[in-house]
N, C-alpha and C positions, 0 to 999 in steps of 0.2 A: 192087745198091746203092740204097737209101732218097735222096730226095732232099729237100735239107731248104729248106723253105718260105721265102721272100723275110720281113725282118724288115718290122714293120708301125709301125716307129718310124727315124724318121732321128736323129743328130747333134742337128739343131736341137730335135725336142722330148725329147732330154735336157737341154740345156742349157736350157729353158722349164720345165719340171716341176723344176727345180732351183732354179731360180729361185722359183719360189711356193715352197718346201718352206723356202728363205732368207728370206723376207718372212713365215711364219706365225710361224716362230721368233722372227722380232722383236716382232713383234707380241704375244706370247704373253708374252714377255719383261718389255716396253715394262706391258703390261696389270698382270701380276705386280709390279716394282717400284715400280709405282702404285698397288699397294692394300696391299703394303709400307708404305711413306711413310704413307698414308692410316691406315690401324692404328697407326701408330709416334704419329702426329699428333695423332690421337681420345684416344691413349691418354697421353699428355702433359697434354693441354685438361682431361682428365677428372681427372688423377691432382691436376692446378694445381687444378682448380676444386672438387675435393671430391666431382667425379661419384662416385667408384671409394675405396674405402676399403683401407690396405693393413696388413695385419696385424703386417710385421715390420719396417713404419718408423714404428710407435706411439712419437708425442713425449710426455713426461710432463709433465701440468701443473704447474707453478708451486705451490708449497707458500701456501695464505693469510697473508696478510701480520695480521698481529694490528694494530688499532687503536691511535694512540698515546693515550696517557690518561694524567696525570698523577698521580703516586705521592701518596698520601693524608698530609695534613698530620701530623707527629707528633703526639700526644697524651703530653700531660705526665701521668707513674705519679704516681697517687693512694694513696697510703697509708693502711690503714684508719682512724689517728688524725689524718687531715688533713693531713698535713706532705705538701708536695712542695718541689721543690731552688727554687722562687720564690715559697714562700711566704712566706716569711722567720723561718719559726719552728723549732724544736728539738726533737728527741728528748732525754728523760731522760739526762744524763749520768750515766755510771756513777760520776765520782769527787765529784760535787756529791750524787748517792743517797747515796753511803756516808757521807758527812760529813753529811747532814742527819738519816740515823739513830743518828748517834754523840752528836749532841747534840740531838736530839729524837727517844728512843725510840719513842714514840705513832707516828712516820710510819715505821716499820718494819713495820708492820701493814697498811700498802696499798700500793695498787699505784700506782708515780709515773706522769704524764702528762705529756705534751709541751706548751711553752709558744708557743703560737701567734703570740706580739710577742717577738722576741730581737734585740738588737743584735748588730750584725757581730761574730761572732771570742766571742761570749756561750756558756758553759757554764749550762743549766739544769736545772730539774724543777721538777713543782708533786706537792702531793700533799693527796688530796682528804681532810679532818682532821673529827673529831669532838670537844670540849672539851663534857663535858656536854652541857647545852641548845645551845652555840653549835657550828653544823656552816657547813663551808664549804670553800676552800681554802687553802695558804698557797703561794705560789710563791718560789724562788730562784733569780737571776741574778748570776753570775759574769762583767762585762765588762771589755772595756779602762776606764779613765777617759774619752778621748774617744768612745766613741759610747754612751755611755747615757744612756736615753731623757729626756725633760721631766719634770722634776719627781723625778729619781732619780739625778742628779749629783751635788750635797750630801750630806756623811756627818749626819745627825742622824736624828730619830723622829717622825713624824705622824700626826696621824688625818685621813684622807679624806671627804670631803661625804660619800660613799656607804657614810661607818662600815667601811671598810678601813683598816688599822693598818700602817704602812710603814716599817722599821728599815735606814739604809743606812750599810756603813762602810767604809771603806779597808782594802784589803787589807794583806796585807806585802810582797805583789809590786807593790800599783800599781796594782791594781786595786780595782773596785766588788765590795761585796758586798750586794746589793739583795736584803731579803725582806719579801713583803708577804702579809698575810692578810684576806681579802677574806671576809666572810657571807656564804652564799647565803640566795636569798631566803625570809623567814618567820624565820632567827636573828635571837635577841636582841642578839649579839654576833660579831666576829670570833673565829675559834678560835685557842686561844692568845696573844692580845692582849698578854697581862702578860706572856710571856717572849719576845716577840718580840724586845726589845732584846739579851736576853742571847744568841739563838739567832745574834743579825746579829754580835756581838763575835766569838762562839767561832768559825762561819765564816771572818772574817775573820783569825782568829791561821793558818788551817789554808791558807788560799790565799794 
């Protein structure tokens, strides 16, 4: 029978070699959750400070804010004949046309224009006229009684400094029937002159 050799360790250096093998472990441990922390820490400082960019927590800017600036002052519509809503003047009425060509045929032959001086609540036209040698215009104003203008109040017939001829008369409503024929420059005369009285009557029977 073999005899088996005396052991070359006691008791005490088990429990010694156990002991260091309990202190590496910690150690190892201790070292480990300290560079844990330490990574956990960097990786915060870096993420706050803008060190480390991260792909899938991209914040979207803010859309540009547009300048505030103040909306552009309206612009009053000009009409090609000059009338706008403060000028104070008229477009060619339709039922003052037809009545100055029922009893002055001659102004069916052109084309009426708007009168630039119209009293409040005034039906107009003017219409630019040829009587032989004497050319020029003659205009028609249909107003209330109170707003027409200076010098066109009174129903009678005038000649003007400036050799225009002025017939005005009462309507049947109540109203002014003002028409006046004005020379343009180089006439010898206003157009129509000698029936201007009659044209101011027949108007008036018609408004």
């Amino acid at each position: 029978m073999r005899t088996v050799p005396p052991a070359s360790f006691d008791e005490g250096d088990v429990a010694s070699a156990s002991r260091r093998i309990t202190a590496r472990r910690r150690m190892t441990a201790t070292v480990g959750g300290t560079a844990v922390a330490a990574a956990v820490l960097v990786g915060g400082i870096g993420v706050g400070s803008g060190w480390f960019s991260s792909s899938t927590d991209t914040v979207a800017s803010p859309p540009p804010v547009a300048p505030l600036t103040a909306a552009p002052a309206p612009v009053p519509q000009i009409e090609s004949d000059g009338i706008t809503p403060r000028s104070g003047g008229c477009r060619p009425d339709p039922s003052v046309v037809a009545a100055v060509e029922a009893t002055l045929p001659e102004a069916g032959g052109t084309r009426p224009t708007p009168v630039l001086s119209c009293p409040t609540g005034a039906k107009a036209a003017a219409f630019p006229l040829r009587d032989g040698p004497a050319a020029g215009r003659v205009t028609v104003l249909v107003s209330p009684a109170g707003t027409a203008q200076a010098g066109q109040s009174t129903p009678g017939d005038v000649r003007r400094p400036d050799g225009a001829q002025q017939s005005v008369r009462k309507a049947r409503s109540g109203k002014l029937v003002v028409v006046v024929s004005e020379p343009e420059q180089g006439s010898p005369a206003a157009p129509f002159g000698t029936r201007l009285a009659h044209v101011a009557g027949d108007l008036a029977a018609r408004f």
